[in-house]
N, C-alpha and C positions, 0 to 999 in steps of 0.2 A: 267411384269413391262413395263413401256411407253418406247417406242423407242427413246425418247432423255434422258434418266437415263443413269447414268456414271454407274452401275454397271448390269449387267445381266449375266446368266449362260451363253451365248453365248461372251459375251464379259470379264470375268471375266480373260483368259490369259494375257488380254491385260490390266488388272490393277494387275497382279502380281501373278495370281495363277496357278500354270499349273499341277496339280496332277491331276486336272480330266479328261485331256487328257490321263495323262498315265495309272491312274489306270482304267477309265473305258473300256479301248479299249485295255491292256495291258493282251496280251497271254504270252509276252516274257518279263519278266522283270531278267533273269540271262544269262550268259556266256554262249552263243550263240557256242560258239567251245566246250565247255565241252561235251565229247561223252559218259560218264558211268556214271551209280547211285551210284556215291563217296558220300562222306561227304556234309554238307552242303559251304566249302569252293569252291567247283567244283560238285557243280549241274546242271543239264542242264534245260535248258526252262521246265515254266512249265504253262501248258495252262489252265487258268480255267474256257474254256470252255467243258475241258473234265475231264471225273474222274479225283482223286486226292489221294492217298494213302500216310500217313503216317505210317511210317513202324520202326517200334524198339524202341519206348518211352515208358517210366513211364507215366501211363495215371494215372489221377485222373478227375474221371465222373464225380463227386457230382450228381449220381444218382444211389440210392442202388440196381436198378435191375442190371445194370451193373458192378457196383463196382469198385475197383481199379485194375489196373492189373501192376505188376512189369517192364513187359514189353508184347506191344503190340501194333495193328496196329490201324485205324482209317482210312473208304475209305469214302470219299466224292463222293457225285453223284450232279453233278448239285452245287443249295443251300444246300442241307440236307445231314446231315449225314447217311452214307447206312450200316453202320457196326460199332462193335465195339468187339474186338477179339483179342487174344492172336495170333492169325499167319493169314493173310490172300495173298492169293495169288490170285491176279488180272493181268492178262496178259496186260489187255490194259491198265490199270492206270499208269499213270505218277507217279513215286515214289517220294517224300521228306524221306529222309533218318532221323529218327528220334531218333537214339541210341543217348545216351547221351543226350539227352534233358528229360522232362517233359509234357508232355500236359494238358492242364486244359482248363473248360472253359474260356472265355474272360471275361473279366470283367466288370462291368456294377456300370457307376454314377447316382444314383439318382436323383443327383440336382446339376446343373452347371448351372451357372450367365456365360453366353459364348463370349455375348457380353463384358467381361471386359478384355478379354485375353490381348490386346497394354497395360492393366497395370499392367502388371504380376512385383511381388515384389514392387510396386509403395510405400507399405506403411506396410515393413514390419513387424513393431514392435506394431500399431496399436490394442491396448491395450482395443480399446471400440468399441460397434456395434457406436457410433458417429463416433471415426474415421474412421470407414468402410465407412460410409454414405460420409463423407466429400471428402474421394477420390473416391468417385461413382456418386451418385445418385443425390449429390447437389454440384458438377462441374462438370466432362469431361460427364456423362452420355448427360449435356443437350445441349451438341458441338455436340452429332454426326451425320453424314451424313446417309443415309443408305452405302456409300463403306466403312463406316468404320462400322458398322456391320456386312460386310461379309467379311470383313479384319479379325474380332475377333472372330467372330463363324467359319469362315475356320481353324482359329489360333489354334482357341480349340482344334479343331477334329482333325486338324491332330495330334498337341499334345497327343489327348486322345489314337488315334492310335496306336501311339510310343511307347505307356506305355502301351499296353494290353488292353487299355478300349474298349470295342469292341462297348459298346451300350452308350450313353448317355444323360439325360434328361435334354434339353435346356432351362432352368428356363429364358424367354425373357423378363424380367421386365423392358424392355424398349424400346417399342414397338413405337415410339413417332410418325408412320404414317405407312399408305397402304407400302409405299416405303421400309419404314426401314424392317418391318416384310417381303418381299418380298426377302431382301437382305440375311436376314438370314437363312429363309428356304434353299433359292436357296446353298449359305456354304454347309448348310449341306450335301445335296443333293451333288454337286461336290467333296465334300470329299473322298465319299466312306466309310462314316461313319454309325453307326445305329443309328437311332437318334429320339429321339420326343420331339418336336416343341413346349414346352409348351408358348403360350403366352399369354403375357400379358402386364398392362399399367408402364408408367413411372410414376415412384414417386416424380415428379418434375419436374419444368419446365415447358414451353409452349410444345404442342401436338396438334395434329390433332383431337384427343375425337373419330377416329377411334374404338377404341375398347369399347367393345365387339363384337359391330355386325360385326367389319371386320375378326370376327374368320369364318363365313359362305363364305365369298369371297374368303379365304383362302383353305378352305374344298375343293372349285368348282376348285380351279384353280390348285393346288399342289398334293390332297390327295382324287384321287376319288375311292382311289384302297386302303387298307387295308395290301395289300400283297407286301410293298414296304418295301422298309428300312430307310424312313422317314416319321412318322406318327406325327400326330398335338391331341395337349389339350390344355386345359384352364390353363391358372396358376395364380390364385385366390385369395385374401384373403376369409372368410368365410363372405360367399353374399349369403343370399335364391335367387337374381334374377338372379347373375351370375352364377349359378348354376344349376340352372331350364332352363339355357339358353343351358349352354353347355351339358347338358343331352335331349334335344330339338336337338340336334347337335348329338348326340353319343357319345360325347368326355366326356375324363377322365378328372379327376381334382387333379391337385398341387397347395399345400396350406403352404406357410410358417407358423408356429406355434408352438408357444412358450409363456409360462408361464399365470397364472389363470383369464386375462383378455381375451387371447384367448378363454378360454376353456368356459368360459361364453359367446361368441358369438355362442359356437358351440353347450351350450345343448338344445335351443330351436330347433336347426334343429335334431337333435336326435333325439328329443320329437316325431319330425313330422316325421321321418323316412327317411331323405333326407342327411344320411350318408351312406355309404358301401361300397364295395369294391371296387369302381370307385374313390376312394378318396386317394389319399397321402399324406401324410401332413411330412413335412421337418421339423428337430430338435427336436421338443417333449420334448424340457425341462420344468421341474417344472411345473407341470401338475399335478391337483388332481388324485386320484382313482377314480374318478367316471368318468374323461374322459378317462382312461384308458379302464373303464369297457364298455365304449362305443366300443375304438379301436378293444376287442374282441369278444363284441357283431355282430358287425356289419360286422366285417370284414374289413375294410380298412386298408390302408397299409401305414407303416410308415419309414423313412429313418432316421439315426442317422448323428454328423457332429462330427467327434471324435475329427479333427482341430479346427474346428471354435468355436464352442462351447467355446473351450476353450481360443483362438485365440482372441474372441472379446469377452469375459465373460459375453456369452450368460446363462441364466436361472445358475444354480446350478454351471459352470463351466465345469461340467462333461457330457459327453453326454449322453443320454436314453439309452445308450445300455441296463445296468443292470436292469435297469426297464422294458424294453419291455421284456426281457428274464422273468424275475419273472411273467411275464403276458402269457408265452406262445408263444410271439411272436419273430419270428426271424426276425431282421429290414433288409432294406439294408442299406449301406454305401454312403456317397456323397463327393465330394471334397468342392464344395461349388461354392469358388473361389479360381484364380489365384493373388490377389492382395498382396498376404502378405505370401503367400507358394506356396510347389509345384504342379503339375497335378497330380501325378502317386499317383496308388490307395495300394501300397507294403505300402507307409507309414500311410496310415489309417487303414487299416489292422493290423501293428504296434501299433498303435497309442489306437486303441483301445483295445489292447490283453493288454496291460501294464498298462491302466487306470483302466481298469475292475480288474487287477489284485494288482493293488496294494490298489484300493480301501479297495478288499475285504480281503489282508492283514491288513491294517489299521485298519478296523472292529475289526478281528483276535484278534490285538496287543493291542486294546484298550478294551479290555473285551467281546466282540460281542460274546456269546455261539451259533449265528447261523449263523458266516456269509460267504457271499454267496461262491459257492465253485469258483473254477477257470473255466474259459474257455478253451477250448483247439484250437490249431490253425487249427483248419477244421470247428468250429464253426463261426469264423472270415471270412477265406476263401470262407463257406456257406453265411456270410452275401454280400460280394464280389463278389458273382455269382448270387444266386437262388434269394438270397433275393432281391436283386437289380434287377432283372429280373422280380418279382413278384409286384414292384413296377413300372413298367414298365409296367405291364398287357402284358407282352411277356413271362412268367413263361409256355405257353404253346409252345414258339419257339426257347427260347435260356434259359443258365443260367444251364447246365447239357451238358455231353456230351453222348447222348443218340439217338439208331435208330430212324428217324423221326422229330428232331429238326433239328432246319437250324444250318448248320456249323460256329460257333462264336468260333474261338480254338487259344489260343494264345501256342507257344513253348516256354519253357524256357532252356537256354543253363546251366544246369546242369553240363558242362565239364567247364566252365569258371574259372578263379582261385579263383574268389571270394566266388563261392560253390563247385569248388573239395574238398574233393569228399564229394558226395554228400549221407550221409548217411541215412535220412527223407527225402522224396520227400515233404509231407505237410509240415512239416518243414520247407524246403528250399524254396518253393515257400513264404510262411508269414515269415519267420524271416529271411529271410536272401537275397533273390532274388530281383533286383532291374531294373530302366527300360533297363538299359544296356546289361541286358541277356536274354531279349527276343528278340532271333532272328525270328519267324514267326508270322504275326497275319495273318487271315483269318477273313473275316466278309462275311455273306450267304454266303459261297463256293468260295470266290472270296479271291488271296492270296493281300494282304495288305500292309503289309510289311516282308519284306525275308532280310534274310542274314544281318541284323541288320538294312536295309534302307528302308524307306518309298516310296514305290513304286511309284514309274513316281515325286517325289517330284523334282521340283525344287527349292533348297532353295533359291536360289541369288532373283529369282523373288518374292518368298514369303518374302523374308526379305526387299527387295522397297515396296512390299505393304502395309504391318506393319507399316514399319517405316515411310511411307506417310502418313497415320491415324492417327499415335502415333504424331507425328511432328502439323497436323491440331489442334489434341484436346490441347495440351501442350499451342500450340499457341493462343487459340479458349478462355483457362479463363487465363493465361497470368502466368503459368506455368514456373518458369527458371529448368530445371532437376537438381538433387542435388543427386549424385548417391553415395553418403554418408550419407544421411536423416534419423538421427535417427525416424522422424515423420515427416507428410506432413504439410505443415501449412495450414491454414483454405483459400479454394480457393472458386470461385464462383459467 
């Protein structure tokens, strides 16, 4: 980014964000006088730059060579997980004491809109994808700066952080210059979050016309290495040239889509063979059979929205879970956005175990002789890890907790009152566990947040940053806040 820009990774403390001083340079983020491997309330420093042993959890791998184990350890080396074992004794590892917790993998969004985070709840009740549009895309989206891009992709990740999300795909549909996409990337990057950079144009507005080609500038200057923790794609509608482009590039492709006008853009490229497993396509509602039979012809990989969908009465109201399953395919899960609900992935997990199942009650009750059976909550949880990994094309690095993948491991405090005790481990984590009981995230080997806090976070600064973005755009289409709004009114 140009030397007189108000936003840069070097200068980003100094508009409000100070977590990537701490978390990336932070060996010591606990109670520096604590002398013994106690509980998680008196743990001593723990440095990740050397192993890492968790020791005495409920593991659940979601990897059947490993399986579940009642209780047992987890050593970290480095990034990667180096074990997984019912007892292991490591002289030199740093212990996290993990009785009474749970381990699972991290969790992983699909599709987050990240730049919208200063609007989070902006427009709760927002009954149509219009209303969605109205507090997005055609007002505040065409105020913003690039510091308020990395005000709202910092905003997310730490967010996503907090709640277990350990990886997340950055749906940037509003790219509107070099500047803005520079600001975002750079969020993520300082977060300490996992992340990939899908970008792409604004749906409105004046822009720079930057994109596509500025995805190669992007490639040269952020992502020359593969083996980081912030990787870049395209994010698309369905374009033979944007796609031909960013396969020219090596980059994967996210694609909103939804209902039988999309599904006719997409079968001549079918025809030609220029769908497959570099492809993801978000929502999947109301979609023939025959573009299903492409998704598993082809392979590409699909994410469900089990809020929104419903939230903005996207396609059928209901989300493709039920379908993609009838197809064989296990989706992942997405938040979407922050504008009208929360981050944490516990309640889409919910959200969709109770749709699938009451649907297929319904069926049941209205005469249906074959309808569909029920899910069970490790099918959910698979879609909340693997599957979401898989749409990531990181299904080979995270999304399992298995020797050889990188360490993505959130704890959950299984002693807390809200799940004492705690009889189901899968259970506990999907029905009942929330972002409050996860006291550890780990992202590649690196701990993240411990003992319920977000490590190196300064909130006082990140909340002047916010609130200086949130304050610009309010003022920018002439916004008065109404923080009793049953609905926004039409801005812009």
């Amino acid at each position: 980014m140009k030397d007189n820009m108000p936003v840069t990774r070097r200068r980003a403390l100094k508009v409000g964000a100070a977590f990537a001083a701490g978390a990336a340079g932070a060996g010591r983020f606990s109670d520096a006088n604590a002398a013994e491997n106690l509980r998680f309330e008196r743990q001593p420093a723990i440095d990740s730059n050397h192993r890492i042993l968790l020791k005495g959890g409920a593991i659940i791998s979601m990897d059947p060579k490993v399986g579940d184990l009642a209780q047992g350890d987890v050593l970290i080396e480095g990034k990667k997980i180096a074990a997984v074992a019912p007892a292991l004794n490591i002289a030199d590892a740093q212990v996290i004491d993990a009785q009474d917790t749970i381990i699972v993998p991290g969790f992983v969004d699909c599709h987050r809109h990240s730049w919208e985070a200063p609007l989070r709840r902006i427009n709760p009740n927002s009954p149509t994808l219009a209303d969605y549009s109205n507090a997005t895309h055609l007002s505040f989206a065409k105020a913003y700066r690039p510091q308020d891009h990395y005000a709202a992709n910092y905003l997310t990740a730490i967010g996503c952080i907090d709640a277990g999300i350990t990886c997340v795909i950055d749906n940037s549909h509003n790219s509107r210059s070099a500047d803005h996409s520079d600001a975002a990337v750079e969020a993520l990057f300082d977060s300490g979050i996992r992340a990939v950079h899908a970008s792409g144009p604004p749906n409105a507005g004046e822009w720079a016309h930057q994109w596509p080609q500025d995805l190669e500038r992007l490639q040269k200057k952020y992502f020359s290495s593969a083996d980081q923790l912030v990787t870049l794609r395209m994010f698309s509608g369905v374009s033979r040239e944007n796609w031909a482009l960013a396969r020219k590039l090596g980059l994967r492709i996210t694609t909103e889509f939804q209902g039988a006008q999309a599904a006719a853009l997409l079968d001549p490229l079918a025809q030609d063979k220029l769908v497959g497993p570099d492809n993801t396509f978000n929502h999947c509602g109301a979609l023939p059979e025959k573009t299903w039979r492409i998704f598993v012809d082809t392979g590409a990989n699909i994410n469900v929205c089990p809020r929104s969908d419903a939230q903005y009465a996207l396609g059928e109201g209901i989300c493709a879970l039920q379908t993609a399953w009838n197809h064989g395919i296990k989706p992942g899960f997405s938040v979407d956005n922050e504008t009208s609900y929360s981050t944490d992935m516990f309640m889409e997990m919910r959200v969709a175990l109770y749709l699938q199942r009451a649907v297929a009650q319904n069926r049941r009750f209205s005469g249906d002789q074959n309808p569909p059976k029920p899910l069970m909550a490790r099918d959910v949880l698979y879609c909340a890890t693997m599957g979401g990994a898989r749409c990531a094309g990181l299904d080979d690095k995270i999304g399992s907790l298995a020797p050889g993948k990188e360490a993505d491991i959130i704890m959950i405090r299984a002693d807390d009152i809200n799940l004492y005790p705690s009889n189901n481990a899968v259970g506990t984590v999907v029905q009942a566990a929330e972002r409050s009981n996860i006291d550890t995230v780990i992202i590649g080997g690196r701990v993240r947040k411990y003992r319920r806090e977000v490590v190196g976070l300064d909130m006082k600064r990140l909340k002047a940053m916010v609130e200086e973005s949130r304050n610009h755009l309010f003022t920018a289409v002439g916004y008065r806040p109404d923080v009793f709004a049953e609905l926004l009114p039409k801005l812009g």
